[in-house]
Every structure is written in C-alpha cells, then in structure tokens.
N, C-alpha and C positions, 0 to 999 in steps of 0.2 A: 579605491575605486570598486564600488560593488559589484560583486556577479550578477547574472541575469536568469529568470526561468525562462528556456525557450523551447520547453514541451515536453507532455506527459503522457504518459499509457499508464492503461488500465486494464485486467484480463482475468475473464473467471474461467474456469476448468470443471464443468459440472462433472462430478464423479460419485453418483447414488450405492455402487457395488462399494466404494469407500468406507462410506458411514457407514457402511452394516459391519465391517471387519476392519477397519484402520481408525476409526474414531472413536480417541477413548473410552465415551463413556458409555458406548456398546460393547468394545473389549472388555475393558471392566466388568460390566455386566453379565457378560457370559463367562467370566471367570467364576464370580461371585456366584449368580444367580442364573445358572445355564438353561434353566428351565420357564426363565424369565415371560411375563405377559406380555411384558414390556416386547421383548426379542420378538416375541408372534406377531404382536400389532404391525411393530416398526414398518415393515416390506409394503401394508396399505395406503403408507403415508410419504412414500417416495412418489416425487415428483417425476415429469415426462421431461426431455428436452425440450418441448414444446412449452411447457409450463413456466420451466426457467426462464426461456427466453423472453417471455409475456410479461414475466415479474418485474413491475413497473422500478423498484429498487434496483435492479440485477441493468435495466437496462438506460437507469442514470447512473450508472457505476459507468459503465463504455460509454456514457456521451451522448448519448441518442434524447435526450430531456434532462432540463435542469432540476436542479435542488426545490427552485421557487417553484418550477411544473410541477413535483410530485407532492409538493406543501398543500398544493389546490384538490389534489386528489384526499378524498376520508379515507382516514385508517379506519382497520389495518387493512394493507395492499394485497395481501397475499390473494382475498376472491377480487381485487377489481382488477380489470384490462381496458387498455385503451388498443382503439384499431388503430393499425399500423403501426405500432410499437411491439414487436418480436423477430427485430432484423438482430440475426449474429454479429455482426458485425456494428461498428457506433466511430464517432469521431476521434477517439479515446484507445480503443482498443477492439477486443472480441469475447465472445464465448464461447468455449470450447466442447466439441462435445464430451464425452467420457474414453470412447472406442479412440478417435483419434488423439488423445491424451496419452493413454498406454504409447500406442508409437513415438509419440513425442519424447515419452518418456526413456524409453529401448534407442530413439537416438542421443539423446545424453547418457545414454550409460557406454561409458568406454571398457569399459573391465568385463564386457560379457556377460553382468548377472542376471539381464532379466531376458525371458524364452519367452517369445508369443508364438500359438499354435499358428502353422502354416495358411490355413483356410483364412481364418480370424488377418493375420498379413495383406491377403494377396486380396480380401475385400475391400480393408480400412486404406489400403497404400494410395491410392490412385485421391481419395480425395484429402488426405494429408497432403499430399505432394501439390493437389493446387490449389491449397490455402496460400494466399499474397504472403503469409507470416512465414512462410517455410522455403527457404534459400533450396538454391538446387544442389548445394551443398548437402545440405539436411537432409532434403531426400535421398542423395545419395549414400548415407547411414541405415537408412532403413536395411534392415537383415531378413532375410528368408527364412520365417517360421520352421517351427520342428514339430513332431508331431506331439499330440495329446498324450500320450503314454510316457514320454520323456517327460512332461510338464508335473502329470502325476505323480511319477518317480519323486521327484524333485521334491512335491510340496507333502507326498506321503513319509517321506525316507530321508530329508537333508535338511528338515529345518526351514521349508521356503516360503514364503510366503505367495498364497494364492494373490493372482489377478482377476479379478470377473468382470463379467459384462453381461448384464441382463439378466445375474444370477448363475451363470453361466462360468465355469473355469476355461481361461480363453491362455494363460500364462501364469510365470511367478517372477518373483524377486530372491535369486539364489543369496545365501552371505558372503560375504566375501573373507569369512575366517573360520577354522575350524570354532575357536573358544573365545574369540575377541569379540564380547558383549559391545565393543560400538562398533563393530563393524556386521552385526547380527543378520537377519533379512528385513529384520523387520526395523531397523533403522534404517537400511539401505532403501528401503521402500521410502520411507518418510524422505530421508536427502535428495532422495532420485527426484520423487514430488516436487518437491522446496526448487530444484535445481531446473528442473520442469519449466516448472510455471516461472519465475522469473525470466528464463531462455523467450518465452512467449512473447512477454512485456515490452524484453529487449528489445525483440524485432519490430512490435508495433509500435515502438518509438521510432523505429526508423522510419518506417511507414509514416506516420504522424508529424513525425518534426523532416524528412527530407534530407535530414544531415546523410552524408555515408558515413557507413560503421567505421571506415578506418580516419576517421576524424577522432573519434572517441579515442583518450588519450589512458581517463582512469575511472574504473567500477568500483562502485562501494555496496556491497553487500548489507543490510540491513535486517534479514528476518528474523525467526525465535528458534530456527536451528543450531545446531554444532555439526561440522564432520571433522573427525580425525580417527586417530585407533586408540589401543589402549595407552598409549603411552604418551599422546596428547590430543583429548576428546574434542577438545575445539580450537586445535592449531590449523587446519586447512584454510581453504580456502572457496569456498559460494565464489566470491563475485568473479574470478579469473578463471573459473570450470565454467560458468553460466557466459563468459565474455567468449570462452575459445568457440561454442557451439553455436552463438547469436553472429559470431566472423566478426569480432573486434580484434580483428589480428594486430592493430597499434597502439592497446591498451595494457596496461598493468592494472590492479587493483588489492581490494585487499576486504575483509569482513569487518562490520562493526556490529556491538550488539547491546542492547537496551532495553530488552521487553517490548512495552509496547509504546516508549518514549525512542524505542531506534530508529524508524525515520525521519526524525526532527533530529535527534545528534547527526544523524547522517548527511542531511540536507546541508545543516550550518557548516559542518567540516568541507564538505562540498564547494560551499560559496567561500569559505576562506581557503581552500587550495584555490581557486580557481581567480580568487582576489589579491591573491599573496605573486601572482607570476608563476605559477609552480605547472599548473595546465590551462590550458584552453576550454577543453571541452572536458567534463567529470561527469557522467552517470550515476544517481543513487537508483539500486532497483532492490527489491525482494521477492521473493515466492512467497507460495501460501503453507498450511500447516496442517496434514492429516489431523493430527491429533483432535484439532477443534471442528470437527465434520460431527453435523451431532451434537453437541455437544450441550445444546437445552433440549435433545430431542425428547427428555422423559416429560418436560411440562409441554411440550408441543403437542405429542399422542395423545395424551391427558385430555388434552382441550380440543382435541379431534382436528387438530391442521395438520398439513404438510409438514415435514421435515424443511426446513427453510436453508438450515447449515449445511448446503449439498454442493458446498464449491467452494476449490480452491480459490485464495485470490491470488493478483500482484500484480502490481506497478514497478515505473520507471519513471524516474524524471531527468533531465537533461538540465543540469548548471553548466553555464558558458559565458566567456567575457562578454565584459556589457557591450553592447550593439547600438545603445542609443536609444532602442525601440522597446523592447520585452520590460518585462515586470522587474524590479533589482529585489533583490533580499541585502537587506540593512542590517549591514552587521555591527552598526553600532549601539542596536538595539533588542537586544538579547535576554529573556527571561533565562532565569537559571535554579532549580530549586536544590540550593548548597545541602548540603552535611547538617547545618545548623539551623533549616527553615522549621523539621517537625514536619509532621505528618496531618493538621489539623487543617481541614478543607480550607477555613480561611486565607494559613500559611500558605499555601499550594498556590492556591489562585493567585494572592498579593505576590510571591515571588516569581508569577508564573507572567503573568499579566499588570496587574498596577506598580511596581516595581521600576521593573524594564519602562513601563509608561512613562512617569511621573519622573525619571533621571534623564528623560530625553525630552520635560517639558510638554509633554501632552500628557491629556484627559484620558481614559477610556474611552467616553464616546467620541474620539478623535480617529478611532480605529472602526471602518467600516460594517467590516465581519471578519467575525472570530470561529475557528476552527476545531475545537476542541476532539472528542471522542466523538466520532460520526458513526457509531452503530444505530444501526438499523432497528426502531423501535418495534416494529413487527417481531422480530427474535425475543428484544429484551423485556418487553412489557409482560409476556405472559412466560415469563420466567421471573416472574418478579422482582425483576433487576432496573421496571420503569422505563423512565425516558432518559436515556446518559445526555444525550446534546442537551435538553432541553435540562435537565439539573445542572449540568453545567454555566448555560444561559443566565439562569435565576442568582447559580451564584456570584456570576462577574457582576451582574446588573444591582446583585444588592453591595457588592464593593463598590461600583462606581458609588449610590449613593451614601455610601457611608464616607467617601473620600470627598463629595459635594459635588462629584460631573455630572448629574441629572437631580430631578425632584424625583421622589419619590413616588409620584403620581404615574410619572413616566415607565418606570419600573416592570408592566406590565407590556407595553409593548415591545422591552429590548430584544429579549429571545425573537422577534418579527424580525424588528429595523438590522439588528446588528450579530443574528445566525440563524440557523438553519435548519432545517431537519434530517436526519440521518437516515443513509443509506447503505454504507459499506456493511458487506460482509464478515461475521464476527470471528474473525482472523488473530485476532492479537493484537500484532503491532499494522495489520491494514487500516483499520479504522482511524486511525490514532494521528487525527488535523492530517494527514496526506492526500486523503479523497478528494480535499477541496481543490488542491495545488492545480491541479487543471481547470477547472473552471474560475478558478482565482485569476489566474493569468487570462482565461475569455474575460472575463468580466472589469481587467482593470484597461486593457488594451481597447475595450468596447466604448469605455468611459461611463461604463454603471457604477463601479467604482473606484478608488481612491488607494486606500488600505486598508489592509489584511492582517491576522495576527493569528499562526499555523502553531498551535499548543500540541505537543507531545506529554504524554503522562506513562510513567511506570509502575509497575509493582516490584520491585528489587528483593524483597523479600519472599517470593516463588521458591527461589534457591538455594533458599536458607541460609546465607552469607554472611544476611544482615537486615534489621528489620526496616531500615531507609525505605522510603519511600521517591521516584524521580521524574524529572521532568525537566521540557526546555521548551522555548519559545524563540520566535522569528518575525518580524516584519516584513513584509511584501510592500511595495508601495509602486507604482507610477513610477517611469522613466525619467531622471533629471536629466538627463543630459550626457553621450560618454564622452568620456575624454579622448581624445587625441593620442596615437606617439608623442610624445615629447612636448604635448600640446596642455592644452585644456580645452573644456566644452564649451560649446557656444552659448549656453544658459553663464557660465563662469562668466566666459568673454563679457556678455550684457553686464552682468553685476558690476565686474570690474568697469566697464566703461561708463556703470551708473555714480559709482564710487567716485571717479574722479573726475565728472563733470561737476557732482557735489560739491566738493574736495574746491575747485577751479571758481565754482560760484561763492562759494565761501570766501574765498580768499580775495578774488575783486570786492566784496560788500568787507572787506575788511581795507581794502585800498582806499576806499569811498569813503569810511568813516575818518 
C-alpha cells in the first residue's frame, strides 16, 4: 500500500552579512586574494530584504506563484517585479529576515555558543516571538544579550566567529572545543545554520499541513552537512536536534546523506517506512548551506547584478499512510543509477528515468512532468553553467525519441508539455526534483495533472571516495484508492466485482453453447 504526500514547506533565510564572511568563495578569496576587487565591489551588490522578497523566483519557492506564472515572466527575473508579489509570507512557507535568523539561530544552540549583543536581542525579540513559525516554546529560549566587549573578546581572542547585521558585529559563534577541528566556530556556525533553517521549515509544515507536531512519529535529515567531533565527524544527528526545537516530542529520527541526490533517497525511504507499517507520519526536511552563499558571486559582479545566492534554503515534506485522497509515491517504480550505470549523460537519464519507465510498461510521455535539478537559471546562466532544468528537459525528450514515445518533431515542445523552469536556490541538494514536491501534490489533487516523476542526481565524487556518479527517482501519481483495515479499496471492490460478473457471463454463454 503506498504512502501518501500530504504537505510541504518551503523557507528561505536571507542573510547578505553571510556571503561576505561564511560563503566560500569570498573566504577563499580573502585568504588568497585579501586585497581582492572582487571583495571591494561585492558590498554594492547585496540585496535589500525588500529586493528578496520581490524576487519573483524567491517568492515561487514559498508558494505565492507558480512555476507556469514565472515561465510567462522574460528572463532574467532579477530586474522584473510584479505588484503584489513581496508578501513574506507564501502558501509554502516564509522568508526570513537575517536579524531575526541570528535569534532563531541562538535558540537552537543548546550548548551556549553563540552571544548576541543585548541592544541587538531586546530589538529583534518582540518580532521573532510573533512570527506564526515560532512556538512560545521557542521564544521562551531566546537569551538576554551581553554586551559588545564580551562579543569582541570572543571573536578577537578565542577563535570566534563574527555574526553581523548591516555590516555591523551584532554577535558570535564560540567553538565548542579547544583543538577539535569539527567542532571549530566556524563549523559550529555552519551546523547551527543547517540546523536553523530546517527548525524553520519544520514549523511551517505544521502551519501548512495542520497535523500536530506530536503526530509526527520519524525525521529524516537530508542536507550536505555532517555534525559530530573528532572521533566521529558525521555520527550525530540533524534530524532529532532540528525535531527537539520544532516540539516533535513523539518523534525519533535519524540523517541521511547524498549530495545533492539526498532528498529523493530520503523521500523513497520515507514512503517505504511509512508503507512497510513501521510509521504513520515520517518527515523528510533539510536546512540550507553557508558554504554555497555566494558562491557564482565572482560572474554575478562581473556582470553588474546582484548577488542572487543571499539565502539559506529548506524544506520539509510530510509522508503519511495513504488517506485515499493525497498524491501516493509508487514505489514500485523507482529509478536507481547502480555501481554499473557509468557516468555518461545518456546512462544517468535511461537508469534514472526510461528504465524505471519501460519495467513498469509505460512511455516517458506517460509521465506528466518531470522534476529534475530546479536551479534557478538567473544564478546559472551567467555563471556559465546555462539552463540545468532545461538541459535536463532536452535530454529525457531526446530519450524518449530514441526509445519511439514521441516523433521527433515533437521534441521541441517537451521541455513545455512535460517541465518546468527553475527556480530553487542554488543550495545543493535544495534544487535537486524537491522544489516541485509541493506544487506536484496542488496540481495532481487539482487535476491539472496525473503523474510525476521527482529525479535526484549526485556528485559522489566531491569527497573523493569514489568517482561514482548518483542518483534516484520516484513516481507521484493520483490517488487509487486506500485500503481498508483488513479490507481493500473501493476501486479494488469494483474490479473485483467487474471480474466476476465477467467470470459469471462467461460461464452462462458457455451453459448455452
């Protein structure tokens, strides 16, 4: 019996003081190059929270306008606006500002490492505290600032990493070890982050799907961090530190990790605990990732835009037994790119996509819209990394012709009929077929359409391990029907009862003869 998606958040964390000192490839560059052009420019080309909010991308990520809405809009997005589009707030989720992110952040730190100046607290508190997403739980974490000298102390004298706002040193992120390189500040900062922004997502799933938290049974962690110490860097655990602070007090969990193919392993493990009897209600969520703030910022300046990579992402999605109603994920239809696919574009797709198709009797164009890498062609284009969804697009559509599910003629309009154009922030494993998972479930519930097909890809080779290449796929499809206790569905019932009135007509025309 298949599980169900029955709801997604979505949540960006704009944080501009970020980029300039947690995103690689400005650290980097002031290592290297501390006298950099690049460093002087960058500061003209950070965004307003107002601008984010505006950014027609930024606010079909939370919901507020579709994929197809921002299709009809000309690239690139970054100078257009539409009126009325720059509500915080979306069907999906939020975006957060910066100032009240640091607090968010200070309440998931349980170990006391990070100091925000008093002033900076007792401004930010009052409207953290009445964000819908922040439990009175939550607020009651928030800690009474210390003064600026102490903060200084800290990030002059112990290794800490500054916090800013406006350019401004408003806090830090102490280490939590004398010599223990993963417990440094500056990882601490990054997991605190990661740990953040998930907490966020959490809540505006609750918000969004209705459930209570203490329904949720089990979390599974998905992003491109690691926490642990020296002695095991990535034995902790994200999804059960992000479950205690969002008040899923009757969840257990655990991390999964994949690059940027981990929320598609995370999903499918999802719908098979949740298909197996094992739980009811399963959470997949992740945070977003300092590192990638920034992080095409050198062709951005170049080209005289904005900085565009100025937000954390991250989602959550809700797998729960089937209802009857919500979207199922078919898990008898699973792309899988083995050990033995290779690494050659065609391999990828055919194990990814035609594969999984063709063993379960359908075409590609049998599958409505396809999900692939949803980065945001604004970032990638003038990084010249192009259009990912739409190279994507080109290349399922010249499989299908090459397997004979369309003419060739057709070939031109798939990337239309059957995906999208991208808009998630270039996170990692954010982009990567997840973004869709909410509006997949509006649009199959709505009866726009039918099926789905939510592609994850990797790079396994970052980590030097092994030069593998991965990836996995999923089906969405339309509600058949759920089962019963003890029963069967009422679509089953009909079959059955079509079967053997067949069966019954048969057998009198064989009386007769």
């Amino acid at each position: 019996m298949n599980s169900v998606i029955k709801s997604a958040s979505y949540v960006l964390a704009h944080t501009p003081d970020m980029v300039m000192r947690n995103g690689t490839t400005q650290t980097t560059e002031r290592i290297v190059n501390p006298d950099s052009e690049y460093l002087k420019e960058l500061p003209k080309h950070l965004r307003s929270f107002e601008d984010v909010l505006s950014y027609l991308p930024n606010q079909t990520y939370i919901g507020n306008m579709t994929p197809d809405e921002l299709a009809e809009v000309e690239q690139p997005w970054y100078d257009k606006k539409k009126e009325g589009l720059n509500a915080r707030r979306g069907k999906f989720g939020e975006i957060m500002p910066e100032d009240e992110f640091y607090v968010l952040m200070q309440v998931c730190d349980v170990f006391d490492l990070i100091k925000l100046e008093k002033n900076f607290v007792a401004k930010v508190k009052p409207a953290f505290a009445a964000n819908p997403s922040v439990t009175e739980e939550m607020a009651a974490l928030v800690k009474d600032g210390v003064e600026l000298s102490e903060i200084e102390a800290f990030v002059n004298n112990e290794h800490s990493e500054g916090l800013y706002f406006n350019d401004q040193l408003i806090g830090c992120v102490n280490r939590a070890h004398d010599v223990d390189t993963s417990l440094s500040a500056h990882v601490m900062l990054e997991n605190l982050s990661t740990k953040a922004s998930s907490v966020l997502s959490l809540r505006n799933l609750i918000l969004a799907s209705g459930i209570d938290a203490s329904e949720i049974e089990y979390v599974i962690d998905c992003c491109e961090e690691a926490c642990g110490d020296m002695n095991q860097r990535g034995g902790c655990n994200f999804a059960k530190a992000a479950a205690e602070i969002a008040g899923f007090t009757a969840a257990s969990g655990s991390d999964t990790r994949g690059f940027c193919a981990g929320p598609t392993h995370a999903i499918i493990e999802a719908a098979a605990l949740v298909a197996s009897g094992a739980y009811t209600n399963v959470v997949v969520t992740a945070g977003g990732c300092t590192a990638k703030l920034g992080m095409n910022g050198k062709d951005h300046v170049k080209k005289g835009m904005p900085i565009l990579e100025d937000c954390l992402g991250g989602f959550s999605v809700l797998i729960s037994k089937n209802d009857g109603v919500n979207p199922e994920i078919d898990l008898s239809i699973l792309g899988r790119h083995t050990v033995g696919t290779g690494s050659a574009p065609q391999n990828v797709i055919g194990s990814l996509v035609a594969n999984p198709l063709e063993k379960a009797g359908l075409k590609i164009t049998d599958i409505d819209k396809f999900a692939p890498e949803m980065q945001n062609p604004d970032i990638t284009k003038p990084a010249g990394a192009g259009d990912v969804p739409l190279a994507n697009y080109k290349m399922i559509g010249a499989l299908a012709v090459k397997k004979g599910d369309m003419d060739k003629a057709d070939l031109k309009d798939f990337p239309v009929k059957h995906g999208m154009v991208g808009w998630a922030p270039t996170q990692g494993h954010i982009p990567s077929g997840v973004p869709y998972v909410g509006f997949c479930r509006d649009d199959i519930l709505s009866g726009k359409i039918k099926t789905a097909m939510i592609i994850g890809k990797g790079s396994l080779f970052l980590g030097r391990m092994t030069n593998l290449f991965d990836g996995v796929s999923y089906v969405v499809r339309a509600n058949q029907g759920a089962e019963e206790e003890g029963g069967v569905s009422s679509e089953k019932v009909k079959s059955l009862i079509a079967s053997a009135m067949k069966d019954f007509a048969m057998s009198l025309m064989e009386k007769e003869d």
